[in-house]
VMD Tcl script that draws the C-alpha trace (Angstrom):
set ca {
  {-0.60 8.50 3.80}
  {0.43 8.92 7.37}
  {-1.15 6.39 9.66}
  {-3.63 8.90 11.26}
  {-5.07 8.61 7.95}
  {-5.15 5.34 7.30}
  {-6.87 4.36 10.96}
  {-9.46 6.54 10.29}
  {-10.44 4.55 7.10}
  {-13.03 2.33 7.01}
  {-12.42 -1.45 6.14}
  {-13.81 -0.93 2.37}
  {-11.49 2.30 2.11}
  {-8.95 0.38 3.64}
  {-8.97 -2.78 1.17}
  {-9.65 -0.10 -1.98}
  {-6.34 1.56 -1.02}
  {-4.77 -1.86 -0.91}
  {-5.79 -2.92 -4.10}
  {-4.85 0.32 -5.61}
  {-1.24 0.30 -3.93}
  {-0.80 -3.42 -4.78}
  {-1.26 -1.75 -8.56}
  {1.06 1.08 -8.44}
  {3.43 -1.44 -6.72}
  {2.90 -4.12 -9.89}
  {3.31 -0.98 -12.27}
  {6.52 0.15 -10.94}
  {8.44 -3.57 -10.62}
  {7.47 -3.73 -14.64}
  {8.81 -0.17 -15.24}
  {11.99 -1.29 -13.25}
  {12.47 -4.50 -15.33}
  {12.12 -2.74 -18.09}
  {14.35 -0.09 -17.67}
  {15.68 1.35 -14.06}
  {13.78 4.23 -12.25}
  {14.84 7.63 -10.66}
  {13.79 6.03 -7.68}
  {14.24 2.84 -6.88}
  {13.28 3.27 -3.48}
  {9.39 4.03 -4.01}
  {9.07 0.27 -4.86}
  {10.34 -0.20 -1.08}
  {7.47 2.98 0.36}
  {4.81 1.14 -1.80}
  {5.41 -2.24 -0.41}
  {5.93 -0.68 3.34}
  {2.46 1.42 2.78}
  {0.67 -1.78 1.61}
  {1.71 -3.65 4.59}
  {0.67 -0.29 7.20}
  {-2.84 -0.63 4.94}
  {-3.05 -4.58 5.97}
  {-1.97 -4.37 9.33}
  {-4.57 -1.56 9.71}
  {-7.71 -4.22 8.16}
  {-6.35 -6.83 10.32}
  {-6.75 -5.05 13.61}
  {-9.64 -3.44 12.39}
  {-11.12 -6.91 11.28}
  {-9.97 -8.44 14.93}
  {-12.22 -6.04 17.06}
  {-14.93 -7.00 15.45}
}
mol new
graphics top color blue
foreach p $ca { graphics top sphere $p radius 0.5 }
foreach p [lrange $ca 0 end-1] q [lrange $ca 1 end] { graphics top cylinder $p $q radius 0.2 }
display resetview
């Protein structure tokens, strides 16, 4: 999601895409315990998108 994108989401888009990118990120650490993935690196783009998503809320939650 590039961050046009994710400032044009409202704040109940914005927490929804949290909580479903907190799951993906959950799902792929116990797929990685389990056994390693092709890509380790997507654990690292999932937590760095869940952090643009907060940081997003935040400022969206500070102008009002």
């Amino acid at each position: 999601m590039t961050s046009k994108e994710i400032k044009n989401l409202s704040q109940d888009q914005l927490k929804e895409q949290i909580a479903q990118e907190r799951e993906r990120l959950l799902r792929l650490k116990f797929a990685h315990a389990i056994s390693p993935i092709e890509n380790p690196l997507r654990i690292r783009a999932s937590r760095k998108e869940i952090a643009r998503l907060l940081t997003e809320l935040s400022a969206k939650s500070n102008q009002q």
